[in-house]
Structures are given as C-alpha cells and as structure tokens.
C-alpha positions as CSV (number, residue, x, y, z in Angstrom):
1,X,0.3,106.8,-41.6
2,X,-2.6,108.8,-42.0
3,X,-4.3,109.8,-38.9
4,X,-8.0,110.0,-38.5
5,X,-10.3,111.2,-36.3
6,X,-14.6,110.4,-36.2
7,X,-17.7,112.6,-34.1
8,X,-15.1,114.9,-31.9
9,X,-16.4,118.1,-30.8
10,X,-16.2,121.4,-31.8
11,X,-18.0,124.1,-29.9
12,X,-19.2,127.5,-32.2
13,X,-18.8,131.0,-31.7
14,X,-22.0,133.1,-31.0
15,X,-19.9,136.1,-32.0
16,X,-18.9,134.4,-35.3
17,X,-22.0,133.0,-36.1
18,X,-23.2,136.2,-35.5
19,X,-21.2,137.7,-38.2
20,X,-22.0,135.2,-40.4
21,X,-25.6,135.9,-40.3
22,X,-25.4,139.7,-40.8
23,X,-23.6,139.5,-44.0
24,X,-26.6,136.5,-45.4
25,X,-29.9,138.2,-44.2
26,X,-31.9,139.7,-46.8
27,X,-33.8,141.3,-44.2
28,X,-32.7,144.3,-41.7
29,X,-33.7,142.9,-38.5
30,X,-32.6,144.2,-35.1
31,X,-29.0,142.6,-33.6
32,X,-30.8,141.5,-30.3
33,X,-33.3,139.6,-33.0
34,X,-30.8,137.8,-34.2
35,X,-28.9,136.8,-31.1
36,X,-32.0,135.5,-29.7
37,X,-32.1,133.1,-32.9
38,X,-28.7,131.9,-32.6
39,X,-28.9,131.0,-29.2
40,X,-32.0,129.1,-29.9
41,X,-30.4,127.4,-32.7
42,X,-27.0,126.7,-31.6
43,X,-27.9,123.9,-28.8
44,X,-29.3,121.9,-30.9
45,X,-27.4,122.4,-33.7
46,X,-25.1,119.2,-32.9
47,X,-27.4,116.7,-34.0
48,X,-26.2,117.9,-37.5
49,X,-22.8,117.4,-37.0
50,X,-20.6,114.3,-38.4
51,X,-17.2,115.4,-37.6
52,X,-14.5,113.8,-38.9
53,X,-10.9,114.6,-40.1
54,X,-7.5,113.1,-41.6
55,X,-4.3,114.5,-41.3
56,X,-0.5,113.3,-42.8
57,X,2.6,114.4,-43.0
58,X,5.3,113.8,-46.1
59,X,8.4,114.6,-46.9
60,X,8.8,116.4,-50.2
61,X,10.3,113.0,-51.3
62,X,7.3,111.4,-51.1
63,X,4.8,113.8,-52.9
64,X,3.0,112.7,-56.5
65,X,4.7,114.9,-58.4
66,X,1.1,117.1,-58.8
67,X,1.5,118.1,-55.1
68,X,5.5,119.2,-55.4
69,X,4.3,122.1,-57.3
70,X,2.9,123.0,-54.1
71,X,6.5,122.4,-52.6
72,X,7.7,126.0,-54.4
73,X,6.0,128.1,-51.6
74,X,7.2,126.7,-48.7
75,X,9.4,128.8,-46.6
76,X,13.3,128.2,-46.2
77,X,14.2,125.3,-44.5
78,X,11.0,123.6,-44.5
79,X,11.1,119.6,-44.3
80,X,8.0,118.5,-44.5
81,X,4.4,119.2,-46.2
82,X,1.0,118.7,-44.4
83,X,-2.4,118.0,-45.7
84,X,-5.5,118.2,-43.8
85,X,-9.2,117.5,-44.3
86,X,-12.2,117.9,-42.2
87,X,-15.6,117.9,-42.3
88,X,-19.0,118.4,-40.3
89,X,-20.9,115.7,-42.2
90,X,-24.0,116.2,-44.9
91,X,-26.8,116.5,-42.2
92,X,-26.9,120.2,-41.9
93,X,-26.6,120.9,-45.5
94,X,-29.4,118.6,-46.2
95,X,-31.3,120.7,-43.5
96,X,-30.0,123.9,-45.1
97,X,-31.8,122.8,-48.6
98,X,-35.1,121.9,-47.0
99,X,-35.0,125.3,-45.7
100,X,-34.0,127.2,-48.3
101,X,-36.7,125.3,-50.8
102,X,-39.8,126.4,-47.9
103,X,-38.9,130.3,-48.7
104,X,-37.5,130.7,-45.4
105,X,-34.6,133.1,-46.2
106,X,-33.9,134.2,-42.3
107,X,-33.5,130.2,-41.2
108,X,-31.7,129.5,-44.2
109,X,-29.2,131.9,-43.1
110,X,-28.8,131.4,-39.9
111,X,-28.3,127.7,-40.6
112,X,-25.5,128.5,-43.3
113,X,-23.5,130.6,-40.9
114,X,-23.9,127.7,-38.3
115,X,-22.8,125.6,-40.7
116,X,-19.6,127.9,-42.0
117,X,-18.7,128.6,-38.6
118,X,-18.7,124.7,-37.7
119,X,-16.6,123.8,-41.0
120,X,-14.0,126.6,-39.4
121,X,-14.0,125.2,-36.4
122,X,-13.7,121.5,-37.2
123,X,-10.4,122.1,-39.4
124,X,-9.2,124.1,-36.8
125,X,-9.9,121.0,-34.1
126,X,-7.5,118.9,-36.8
127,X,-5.2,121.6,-37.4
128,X,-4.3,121.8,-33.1
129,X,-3.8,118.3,-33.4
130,X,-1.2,119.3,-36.1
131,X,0.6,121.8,-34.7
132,X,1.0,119.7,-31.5
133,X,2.6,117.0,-33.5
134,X,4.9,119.0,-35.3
135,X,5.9,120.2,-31.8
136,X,7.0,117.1,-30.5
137,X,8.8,116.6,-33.5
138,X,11.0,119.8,-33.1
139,X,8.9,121.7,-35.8
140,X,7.1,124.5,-35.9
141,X,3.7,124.8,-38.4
142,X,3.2,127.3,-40.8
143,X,-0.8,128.8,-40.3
144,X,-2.6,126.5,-43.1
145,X,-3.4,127.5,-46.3
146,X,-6.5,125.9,-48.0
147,X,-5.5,124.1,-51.1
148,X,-6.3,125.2,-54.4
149,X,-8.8,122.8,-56.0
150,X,-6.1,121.9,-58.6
151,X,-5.0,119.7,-56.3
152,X,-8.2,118.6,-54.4
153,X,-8.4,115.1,-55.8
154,X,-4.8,114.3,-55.6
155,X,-4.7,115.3,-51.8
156,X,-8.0,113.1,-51.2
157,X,-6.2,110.4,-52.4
158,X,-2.9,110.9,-50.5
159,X,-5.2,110.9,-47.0
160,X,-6.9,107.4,-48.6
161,X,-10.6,109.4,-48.1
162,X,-12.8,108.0,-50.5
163,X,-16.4,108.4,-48.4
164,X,-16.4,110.8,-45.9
165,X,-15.2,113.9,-48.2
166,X,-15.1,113.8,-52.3
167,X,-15.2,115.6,-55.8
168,X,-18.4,116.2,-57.4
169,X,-18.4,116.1,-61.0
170,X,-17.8,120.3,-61.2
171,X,-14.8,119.3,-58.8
172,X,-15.9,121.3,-55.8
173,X,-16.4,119.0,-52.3
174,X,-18.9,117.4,-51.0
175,X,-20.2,117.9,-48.1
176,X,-20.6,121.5,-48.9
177,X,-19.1,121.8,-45.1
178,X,-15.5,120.2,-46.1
179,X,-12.6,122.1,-46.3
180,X,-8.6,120.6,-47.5
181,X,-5.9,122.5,-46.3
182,X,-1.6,121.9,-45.9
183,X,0.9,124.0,-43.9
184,X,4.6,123.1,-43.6
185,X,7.0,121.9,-41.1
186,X,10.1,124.1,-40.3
187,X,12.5,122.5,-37.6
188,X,12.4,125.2,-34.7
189,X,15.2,127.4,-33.5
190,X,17.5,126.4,-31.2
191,X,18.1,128.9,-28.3
C-alpha cells in the first residue's frame, strides 16, 4: 500500500543554500552579503512550502513491465524495488516567477536555491522514512537514484499521484520542486 505523507517539515541548510546561491548570482557580491540575505529569507521561507511525499515498495513480480527495465541495475540479491516522490508544493515557484519577471536577478536566486535545497531536503525526509522501513524488514537500502524521466509517468501511476506531482506536456514535473526517485532492498547480512 502506498504510503503518503502531507505538510511535514523539513528544515534547510544555510551552508547549502549558500552554495546554491554562489553558483546563480550574476552579480559578485561579498559572502557576508549574502549570508545576511539568507538568513533573512530562510524564516519565512515556510509559508511556501507544501510538503508532501509517497513512497512503495514491489517486488520485481509486481512491476509494469516498463519499470523491470529498471530491475537490470539492481545489485545481487536484491528483493525488492522502491519508488519515491516528494515535493515542496507550487507556492515558491510561483513566487520565484514573480520575481524573476520584476528584473530582480539577486532574489530570484536566492529564492531558487531555497527552493533546490528544500526539494533535497524533502525527498530526503521520505527517503529516512524508507530506509527505516526497510530496516525492520531485515533490509538494507541502496542510496536512491532519481529516475530517468523514461519512466516518470509510469512511476506516478504506480504511487496512484495524480494532483500533487505530474507530467507537463514536455514530460518534465510539475511543481518545478518535485523530484521521483527508487533504491533497492537487499536483505542484510547476518553476523
């Protein structure tokens, strides 16, 4: 059964914001400059922020046949397939757009790295809650992979998400902030 999870939290990363925002300023301004913006932005930067995730697990048995291809990569002794999606919602790519359209190519920035970093950080949030389920089930996780958009819409409908995460018509996500992802299940070692 798929599991979902609505608005959890997800707390950022100065430092990776930080990061973020260096590599998308046109403009050389000082580190301490841009420090001071993040940590004016990054308190309020919640209110953007529609979390939500869906996670399952399958047996290579019960993959469409477009998602055994998939199946091929998995390390020896795998039994299982996982596929995760997440997302931070619309509202801070909405935001983003307003902001890029008024010419101001520092905010824009700044609020595309905060909106990067959340994305991260969101999967992340569902893929814990993975790995701790494959725990109690005597697995260990492989580190997820995100999936190739070959397989996007297939996936989507696997998890049943039909609202909160979909295909435009160029086939790329929407919200911008969405990211799908699978890792596999390996029974652990026994000592």
């Amino acid at each position: 059964m798929v599991k979902r999870i609505k608005k959890y939290k997800i707390s950022l990363r100065p430092s990776a914001v930080l990061r973020l925002f260096k590599k998308r300023i046109p403009e050389n301004l000082p580190e301490e400059e841009l420090e001071k913006k993040i940590e004016l932005a990054l308190p309020s930067a919640h209110k953007y922020f529609k979390t939500y995730a869906a996670y399952e697990v399958f047996s290579p048995k019960e993959l469409p046949e477009t998602l055994k291809e998939l199946w091929k990569g998995c390390p020896n002794g795998s039994v299982s397939i996982a596929f995760i999606a997440s997302t931070i919602g619309n509202s801070l790519e909405t935001e983003w757009k307003k902001i890029q359209n008024s010419n101001d190519s520092v905010q824009a920035a700044l609020l595309e790295s905060i909106g990067m970093e959340a994305q991260d950080q969101s999967f992340l949030f569902a893929v814990k809650l993975l790995q701790e389920e494959s725990k109690l089930e005597g697995c260990d996780s492989t580190n997820p992979q995100v999936l190739d958009s070959t397989y996007t819409r297939e996936c989507l409908g696997l998890l049943q998400i039909k609202d909160e995460i979909f295909l435009d018509s160029e086939e790329k996500l929407i919200p911008l902030y969405s990211r799908i992802g699978f890792c596999f299940w390996t029974p652990l070692k026994k000592k």
